[in-house]
C-alpha positions as CSV (number, residue, x, y, z in Angstrom):
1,X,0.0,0.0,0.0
2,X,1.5,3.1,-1.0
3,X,0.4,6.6,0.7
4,X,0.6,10.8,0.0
5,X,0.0,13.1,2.1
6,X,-1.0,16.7,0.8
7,X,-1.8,19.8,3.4
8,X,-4.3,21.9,2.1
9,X,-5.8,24.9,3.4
10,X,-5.8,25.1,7.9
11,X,-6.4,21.4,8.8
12,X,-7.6,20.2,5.3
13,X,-5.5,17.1,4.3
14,X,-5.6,15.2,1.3
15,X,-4.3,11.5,1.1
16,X,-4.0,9.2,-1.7
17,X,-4.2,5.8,-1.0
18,X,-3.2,3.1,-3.5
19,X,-2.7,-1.1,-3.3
20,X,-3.0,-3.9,-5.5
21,X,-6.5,-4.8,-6.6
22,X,-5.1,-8.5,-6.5
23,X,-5.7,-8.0,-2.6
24,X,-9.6,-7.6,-3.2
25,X,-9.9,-10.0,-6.2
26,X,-8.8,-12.9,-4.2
27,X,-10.9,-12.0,-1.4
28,X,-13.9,-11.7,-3.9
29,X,-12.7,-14.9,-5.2
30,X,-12.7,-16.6,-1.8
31,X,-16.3,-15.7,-1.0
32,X,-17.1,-16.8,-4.1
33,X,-16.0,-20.6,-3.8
34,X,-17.1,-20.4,-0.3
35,X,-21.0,-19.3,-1.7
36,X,-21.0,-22.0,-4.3
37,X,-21.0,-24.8,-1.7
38,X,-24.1,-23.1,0.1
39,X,-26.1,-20.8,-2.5
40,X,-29.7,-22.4,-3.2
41,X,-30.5,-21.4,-7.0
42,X,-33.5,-22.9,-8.9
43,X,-32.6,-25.7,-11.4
44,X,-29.4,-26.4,-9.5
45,X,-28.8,-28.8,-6.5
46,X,-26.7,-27.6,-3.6
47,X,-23.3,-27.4,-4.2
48,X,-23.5,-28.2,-7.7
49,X,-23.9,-24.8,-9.0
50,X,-21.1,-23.6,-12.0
51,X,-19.1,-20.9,-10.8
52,X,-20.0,-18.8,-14.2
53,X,-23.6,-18.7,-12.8
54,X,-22.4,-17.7,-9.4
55,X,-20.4,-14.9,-10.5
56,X,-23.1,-13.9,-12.8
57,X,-25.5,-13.7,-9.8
58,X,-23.5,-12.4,-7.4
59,X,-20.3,-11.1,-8.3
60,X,-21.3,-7.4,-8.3
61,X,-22.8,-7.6,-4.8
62,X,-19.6,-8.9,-3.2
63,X,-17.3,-7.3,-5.1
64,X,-19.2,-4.0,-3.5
65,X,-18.6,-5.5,-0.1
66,X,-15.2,-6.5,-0.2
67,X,-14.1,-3.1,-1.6
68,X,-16.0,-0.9,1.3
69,X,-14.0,-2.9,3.6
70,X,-10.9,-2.7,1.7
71,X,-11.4,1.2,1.8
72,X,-12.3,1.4,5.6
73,X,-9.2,-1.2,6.2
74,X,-6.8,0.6,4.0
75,X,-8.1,4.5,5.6
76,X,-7.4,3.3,8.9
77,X,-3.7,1.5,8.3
78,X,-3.4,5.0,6.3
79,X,-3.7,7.7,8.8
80,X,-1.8,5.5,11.2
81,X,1.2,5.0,9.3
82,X,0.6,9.0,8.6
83,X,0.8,9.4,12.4
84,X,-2.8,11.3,11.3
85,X,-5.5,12.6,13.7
86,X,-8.4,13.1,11.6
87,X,-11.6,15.1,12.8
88,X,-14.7,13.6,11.4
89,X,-15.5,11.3,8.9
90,X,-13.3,11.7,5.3
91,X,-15.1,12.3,2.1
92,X,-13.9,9.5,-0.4
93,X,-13.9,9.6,-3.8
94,X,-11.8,7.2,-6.7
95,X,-9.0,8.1,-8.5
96,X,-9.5,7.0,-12.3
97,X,-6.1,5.0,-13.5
98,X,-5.2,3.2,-16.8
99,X,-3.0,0.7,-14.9
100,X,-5.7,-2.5,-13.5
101,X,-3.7,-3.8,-11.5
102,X,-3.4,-1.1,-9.0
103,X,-6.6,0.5,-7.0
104,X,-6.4,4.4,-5.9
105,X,-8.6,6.6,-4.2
106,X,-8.8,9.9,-2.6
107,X,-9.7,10.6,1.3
108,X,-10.3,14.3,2.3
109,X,-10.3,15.2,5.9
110,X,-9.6,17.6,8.9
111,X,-7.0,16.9,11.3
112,X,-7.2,17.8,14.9
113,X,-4.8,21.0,15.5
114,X,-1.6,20.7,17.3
115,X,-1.8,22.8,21.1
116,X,0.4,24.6,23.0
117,X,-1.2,25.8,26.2
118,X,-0.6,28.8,27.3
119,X,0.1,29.6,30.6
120,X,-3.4,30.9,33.8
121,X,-0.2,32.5,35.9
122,X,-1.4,35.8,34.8
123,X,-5.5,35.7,34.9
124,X,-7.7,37.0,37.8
125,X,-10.8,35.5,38.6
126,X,-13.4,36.9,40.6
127,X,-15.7,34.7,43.7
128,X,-18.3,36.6,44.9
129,X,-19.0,36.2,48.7
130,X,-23.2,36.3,49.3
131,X,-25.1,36.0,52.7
132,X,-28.8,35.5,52.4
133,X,-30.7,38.4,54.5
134,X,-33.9,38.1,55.7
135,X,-35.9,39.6,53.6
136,X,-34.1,37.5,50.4
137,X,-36.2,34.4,52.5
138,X,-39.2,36.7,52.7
139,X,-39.0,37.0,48.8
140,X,-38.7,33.5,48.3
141,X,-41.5,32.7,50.0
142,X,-44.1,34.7,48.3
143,X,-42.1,33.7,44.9
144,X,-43.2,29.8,46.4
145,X,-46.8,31.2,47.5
146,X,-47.2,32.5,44.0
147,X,-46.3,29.4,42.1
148,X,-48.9,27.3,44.2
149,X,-51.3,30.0,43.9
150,X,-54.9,28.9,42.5
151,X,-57.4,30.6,39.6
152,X,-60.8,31.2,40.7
153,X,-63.3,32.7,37.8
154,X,-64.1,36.2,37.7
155,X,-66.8,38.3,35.7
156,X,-64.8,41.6,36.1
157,X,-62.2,42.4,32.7
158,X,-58.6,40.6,33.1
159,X,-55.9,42.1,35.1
160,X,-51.9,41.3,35.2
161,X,-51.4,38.2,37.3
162,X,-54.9,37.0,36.0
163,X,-55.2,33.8,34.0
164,X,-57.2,34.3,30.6
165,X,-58.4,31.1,28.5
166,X,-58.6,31.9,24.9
167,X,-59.8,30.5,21.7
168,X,-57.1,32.4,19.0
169,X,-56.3,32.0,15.0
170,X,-53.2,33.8,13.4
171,X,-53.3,34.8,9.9
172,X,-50.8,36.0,8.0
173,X,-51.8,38.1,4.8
174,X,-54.7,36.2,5.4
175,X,-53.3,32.8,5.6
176,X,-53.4,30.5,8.0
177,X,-49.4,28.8,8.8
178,X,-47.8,26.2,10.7
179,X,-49.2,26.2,14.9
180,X,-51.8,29.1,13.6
181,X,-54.1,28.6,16.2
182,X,-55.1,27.4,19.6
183,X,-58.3,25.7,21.7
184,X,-58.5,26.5,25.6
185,X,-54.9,28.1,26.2
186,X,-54.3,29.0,29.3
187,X,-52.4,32.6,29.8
188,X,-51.1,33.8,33.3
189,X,-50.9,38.3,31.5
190,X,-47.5,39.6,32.5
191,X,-45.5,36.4,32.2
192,X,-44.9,37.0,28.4
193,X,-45.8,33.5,27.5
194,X,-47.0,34.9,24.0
195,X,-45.3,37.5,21.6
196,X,-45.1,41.1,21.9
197,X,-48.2,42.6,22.4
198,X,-50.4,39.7,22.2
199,X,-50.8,39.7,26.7
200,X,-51.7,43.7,26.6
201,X,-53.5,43.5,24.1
202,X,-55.9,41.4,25.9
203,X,-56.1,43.1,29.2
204,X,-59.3,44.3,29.9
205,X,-61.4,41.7,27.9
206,X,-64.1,40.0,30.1
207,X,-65.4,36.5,29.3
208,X,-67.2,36.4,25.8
209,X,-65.7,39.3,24.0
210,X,-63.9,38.7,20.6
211,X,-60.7,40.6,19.7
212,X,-58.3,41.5,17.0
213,X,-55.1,41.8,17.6
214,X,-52.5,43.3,14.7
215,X,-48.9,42.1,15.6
216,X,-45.6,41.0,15.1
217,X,-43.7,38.2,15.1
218,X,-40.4,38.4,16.7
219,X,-36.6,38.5,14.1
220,X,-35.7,35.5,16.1
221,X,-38.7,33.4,16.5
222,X,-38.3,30.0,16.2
223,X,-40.4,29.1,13.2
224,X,-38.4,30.3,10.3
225,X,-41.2,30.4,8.3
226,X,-43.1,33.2,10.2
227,X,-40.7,35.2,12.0
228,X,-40.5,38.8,11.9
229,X,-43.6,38.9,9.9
230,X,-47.0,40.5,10.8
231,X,-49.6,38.4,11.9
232,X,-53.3,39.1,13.0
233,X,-54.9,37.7,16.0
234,X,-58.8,36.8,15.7
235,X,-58.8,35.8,19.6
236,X,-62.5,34.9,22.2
237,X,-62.0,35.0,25.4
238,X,-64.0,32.0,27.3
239,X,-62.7,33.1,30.8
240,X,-60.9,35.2,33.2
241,X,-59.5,33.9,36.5
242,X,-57.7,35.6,39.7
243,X,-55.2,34.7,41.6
244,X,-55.0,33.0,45.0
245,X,-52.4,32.6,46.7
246,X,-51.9,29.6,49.8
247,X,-52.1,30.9,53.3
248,X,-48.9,29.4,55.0
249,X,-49.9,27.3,57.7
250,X,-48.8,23.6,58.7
251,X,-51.1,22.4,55.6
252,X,-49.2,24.2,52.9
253,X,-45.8,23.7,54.8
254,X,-46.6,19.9,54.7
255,X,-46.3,19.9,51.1
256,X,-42.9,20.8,51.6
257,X,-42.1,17.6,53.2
258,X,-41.9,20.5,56.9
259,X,-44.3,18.6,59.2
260,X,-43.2,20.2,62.4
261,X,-41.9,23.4,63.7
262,X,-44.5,25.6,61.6
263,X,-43.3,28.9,60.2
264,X,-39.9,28.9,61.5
265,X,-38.9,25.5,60.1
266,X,-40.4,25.8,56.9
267,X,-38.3,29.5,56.6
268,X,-34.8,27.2,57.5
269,X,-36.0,24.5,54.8
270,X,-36.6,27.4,52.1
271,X,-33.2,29.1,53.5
272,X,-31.3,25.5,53.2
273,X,-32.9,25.5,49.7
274,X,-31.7,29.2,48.9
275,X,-28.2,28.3,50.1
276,X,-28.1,25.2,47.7
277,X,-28.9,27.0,44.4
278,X,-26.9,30.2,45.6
279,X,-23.6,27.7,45.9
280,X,-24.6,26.2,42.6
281,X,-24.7,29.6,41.1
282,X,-21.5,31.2,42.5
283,X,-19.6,27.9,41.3
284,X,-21.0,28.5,38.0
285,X,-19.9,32.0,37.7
286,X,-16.3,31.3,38.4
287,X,-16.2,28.4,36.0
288,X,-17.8,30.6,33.3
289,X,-14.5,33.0,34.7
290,X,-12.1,30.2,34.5
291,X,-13.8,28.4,30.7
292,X,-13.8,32.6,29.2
293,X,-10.2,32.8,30.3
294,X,-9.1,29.3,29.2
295,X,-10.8,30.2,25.3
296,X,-9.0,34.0,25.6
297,X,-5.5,33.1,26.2
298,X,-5.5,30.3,23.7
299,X,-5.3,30.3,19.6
300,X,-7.0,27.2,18.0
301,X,-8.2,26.4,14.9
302,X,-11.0,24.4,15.0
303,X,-12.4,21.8,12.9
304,X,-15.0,22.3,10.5
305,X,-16.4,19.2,10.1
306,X,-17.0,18.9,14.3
307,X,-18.5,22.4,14.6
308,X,-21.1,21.4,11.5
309,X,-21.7,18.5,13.4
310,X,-21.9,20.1,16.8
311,X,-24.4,23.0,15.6
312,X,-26.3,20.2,14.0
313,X,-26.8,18.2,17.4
314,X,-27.8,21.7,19.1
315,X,-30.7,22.2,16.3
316,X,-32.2,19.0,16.7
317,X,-31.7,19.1,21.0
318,X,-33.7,22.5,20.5
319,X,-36.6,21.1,18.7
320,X,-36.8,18.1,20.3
321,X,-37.2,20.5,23.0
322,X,-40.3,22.6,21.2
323,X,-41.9,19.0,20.6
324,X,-41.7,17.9,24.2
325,X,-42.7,21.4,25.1
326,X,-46.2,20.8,22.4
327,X,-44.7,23.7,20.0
328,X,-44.4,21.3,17.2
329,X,-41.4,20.6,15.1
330,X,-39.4,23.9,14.6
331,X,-37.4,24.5,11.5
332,X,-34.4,25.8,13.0
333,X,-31.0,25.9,10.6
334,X,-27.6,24.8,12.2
335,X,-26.2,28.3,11.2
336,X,-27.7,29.9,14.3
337,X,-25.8,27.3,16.7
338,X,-22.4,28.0,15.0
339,X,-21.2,30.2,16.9
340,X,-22.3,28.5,20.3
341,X,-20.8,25.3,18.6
342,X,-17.5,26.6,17.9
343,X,-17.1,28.3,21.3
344,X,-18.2,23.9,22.6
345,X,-15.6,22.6,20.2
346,X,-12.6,24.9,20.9
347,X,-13.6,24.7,24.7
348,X,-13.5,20.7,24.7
349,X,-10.0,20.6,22.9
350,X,-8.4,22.8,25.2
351,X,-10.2,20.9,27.7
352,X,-8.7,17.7,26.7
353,X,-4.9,19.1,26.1
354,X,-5.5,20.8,29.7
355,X,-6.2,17.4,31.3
356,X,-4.1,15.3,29.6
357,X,-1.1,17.7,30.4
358,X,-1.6,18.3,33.6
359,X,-2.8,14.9,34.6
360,X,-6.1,15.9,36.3
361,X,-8.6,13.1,37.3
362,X,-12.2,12.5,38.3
363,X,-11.5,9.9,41.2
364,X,-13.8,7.5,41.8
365,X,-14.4,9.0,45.1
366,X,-14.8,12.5,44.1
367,X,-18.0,11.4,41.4
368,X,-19.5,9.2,44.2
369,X,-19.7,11.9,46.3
370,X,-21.0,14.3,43.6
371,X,-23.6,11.4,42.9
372,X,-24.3,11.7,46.3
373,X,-25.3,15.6,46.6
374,X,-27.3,15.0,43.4
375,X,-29.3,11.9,45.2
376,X,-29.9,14.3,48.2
377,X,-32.1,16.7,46.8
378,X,-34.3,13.8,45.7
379,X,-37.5,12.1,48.1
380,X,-35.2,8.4,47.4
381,X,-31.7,9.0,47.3
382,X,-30.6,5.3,46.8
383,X,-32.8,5.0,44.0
384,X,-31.1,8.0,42.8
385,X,-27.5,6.7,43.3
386,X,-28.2,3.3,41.7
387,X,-29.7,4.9,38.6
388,X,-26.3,6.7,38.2
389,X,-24.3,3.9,38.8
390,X,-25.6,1.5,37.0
391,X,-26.3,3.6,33.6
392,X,-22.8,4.1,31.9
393,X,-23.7,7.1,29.8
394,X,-25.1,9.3,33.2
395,X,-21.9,8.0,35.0
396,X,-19.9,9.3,31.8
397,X,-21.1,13.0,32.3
398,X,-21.5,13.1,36.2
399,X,-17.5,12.2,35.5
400,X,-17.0,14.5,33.3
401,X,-18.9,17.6,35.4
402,X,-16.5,16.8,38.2
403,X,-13.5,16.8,35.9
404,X,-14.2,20.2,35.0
405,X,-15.0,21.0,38.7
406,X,-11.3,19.7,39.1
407,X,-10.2,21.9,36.0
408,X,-11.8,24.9,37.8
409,X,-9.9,24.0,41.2
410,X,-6.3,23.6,39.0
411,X,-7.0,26.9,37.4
412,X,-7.7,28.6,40.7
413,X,-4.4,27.9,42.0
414,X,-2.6,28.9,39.3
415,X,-4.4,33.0,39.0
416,X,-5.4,35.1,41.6
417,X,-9.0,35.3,43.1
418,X,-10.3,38.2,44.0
419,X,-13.4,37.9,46.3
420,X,-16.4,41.0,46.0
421,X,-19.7,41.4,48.3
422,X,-23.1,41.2,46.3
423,X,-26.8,40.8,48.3
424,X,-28.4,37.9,47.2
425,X,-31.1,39.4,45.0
426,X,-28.2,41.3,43.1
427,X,-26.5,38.0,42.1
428,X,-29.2,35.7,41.6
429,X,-31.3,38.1,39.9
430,X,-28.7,41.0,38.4
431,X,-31.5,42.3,35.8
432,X,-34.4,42.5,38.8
433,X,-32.0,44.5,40.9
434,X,-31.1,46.6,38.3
């Protein structure tokens, strides 16, 4: 087998691959014989068949097979001998030749770059230092209260906070389109559950009344078909409900799985809570911090071929998502992903380099225990921890969550952390306190 490698333009590779087709006319030749002693043909017993009428019948079909594993055989012992690192799959086409005795093809590919890491000595990262006040429990309470809250019908015209059932149909230039219309829908007004305008638009509206609503839809809506066009609303609304929410008493605590100690208990449960998602969220920040830094310091050219491929797993995760969410299947092209998919791709390379170098582990002990804090939050944590355990693809990314937590840790000790005050509401919700 002879082999050329040509470097075309940043990780593009061509490679010419050549070998004798004696090596795939024997094999063709050996399945052959091997066929005629079990091939069932009518007018011929078993065994007895002429090879002319075997060939005849199925020459072409393993002469096909033989070569597609000649060419996956002969690709691999390629990029080995090349010492290549190829990034996806190649595209293959033949190489036309007067000489029948020799068999050449093409194999175009990416190659994964080479890395040279550079140095987190000089970056500063910042770890914000929150206390939970008081009153940050008092607004998680009523935040609870109001997503247990109950609708009770009204007569009066609908109010923010107030849940409106509507009949609607969209048109647009007077045609119906894809998900035009809707029986029953539930709205809470002020949650923006529907497009611009459509919420306000139906604020005032008492049970029975009919309205049309001239809007628009969003640049960026997720139905290619219709966005940023204008569409008109012919909308009844069936009912108006108001809002109640649960008094807190040992009833509603119970729900909470707080059967004793009343107020004060169920105020340390929310706090405990609070604390839980607060850690999760300052954690997250600094590793945003740390990945940001990690992408900054370091050039890399990234594969093609893996960020198509990337972009094109995002598209379909986000409308499997519309689907299981009853917005039916969203066109959505892999262009809007690409830049989110490049950002994945160079991130995971450096990643990889970064670990390998630097020898960092997920110990067995370290992803138990991670396992563990998961299973807590749950009613049956042993359930929980032999789901993980026992499924090899949940195992794989509980491993690799706590390899990045150890990434985060190795990065920390090699910049300088800077620690800064912020209230609760200001870091969990930095656009309410603003």
């Amino acid at each position: 087998m002879q082999v050329s490698v040509e470097t075309k333009d940043g990780l593009e590779r061509e490679m010419v691959v050549e070998f004798a087709t004696a090596e795939m006319n024997g094999e063709v030749n050996k399945r052959l014989q091997s066929l005629s002693k079990t091939a069932k043909i009518n007018g011929f017993r078993p065994g007895k068949i002429p090879m002319s009428v075997i060939k005849k019948r199925y020459a072409g079909q393993i002469e096909a097979e033989v070569l597609n594993e000649k060419l996956q055989q002969s690709y691999y012992e390629a990029i080995n001998q090349e010492k290549l690192k190829p990034a996806g799959q190649p595209s293959i086409d033949m190489i036309d030749n007067d000489d029948n005795s020799i068999f050449k093809y093409k194999a175009v590919f990416e190659v994964y770059p080479e890395i040279s890491l550079a140095p987190l000595d000089g970056q500063a990262f910042e770890k914000a230092n929150v206390e939970i006040a008081e009153d940050d429990i008092d607004s998680t309470v009523e935040n609870i209260r109001k997503q247990n809250q109950t609708f009770t019908t009204v007569e009066r015209g609908a109010q923010d906070e107030d849940q409106v059932v509507v009949d609607f149909t969209g048109t647009i230039d007077g045609e119906a389109f894809k998900g035009n219309n809707g029986k029953q829908v539930p709205i809470t007004l002020g949650q923006g559950q529907m497009i611009e305008g459509f919420e306000e638009g139906v604020k005032g509206a008492k049970a029975g009344e009919d309205l049309t609503l001239d809007l628009k839809f969003p640049e960026e809506y997720h139905y290619a078909d219709v966005a940023g066009k204008d569409v008109q609303f012919a909308i009844t609304v069936s009912e108006v409900k108001e809002a109640t929410q649960p008094e807190l008493n040992d009833e509603f605590f119970a729900k909470f799985g707080v059967l004793d100690g009343g107020n004060d208990a169920f105020r340390a449960e929310v706090k405990k809570n609070m604390q839980l998602e607060l850690d999760k969220a300052i954690s997250a920040k600094l590793k945003n911090q740390v990945m940001d830094s990690i992408l900054d310091i370091n050039e890399i050219i990234v594969p093609k071929a893996l960020v198509e491929e990337e972009a094109k797993n995002m598209a379909e995760q986000m409308q499997s998502q519309y689907q299981m969410q009853g917005q039916g299947e969203a066109q959505l092209q892999t262009s809007l992903f690409e830049d989110q998919a490049t950002r994945r791709v160079s991130l995971g390379m450096l990643l990889a380099e970064l670990v390998k170098v630097n020898e960092i582990t997920a110990s067995p002990e370290l992803v138990k225990e991670k396992i563990n804090e998961l299973a807590a939050t749950y009613e049956n944590p042993q359930e929980v921890m032999d789901y993980y355990m026992s499924n090899k693809e949940k195992l794989a990314e509980i491993e690799s969550f706590v390899l990045e937590e150890q990434v985060v840790d190795w990065a920390c000790e090699q910049a300088t952390i800077a620690e800064k005050d912020f209230s609760f509401t200001e870091f969990m919700n930095p656009k309410e306190e603003a």
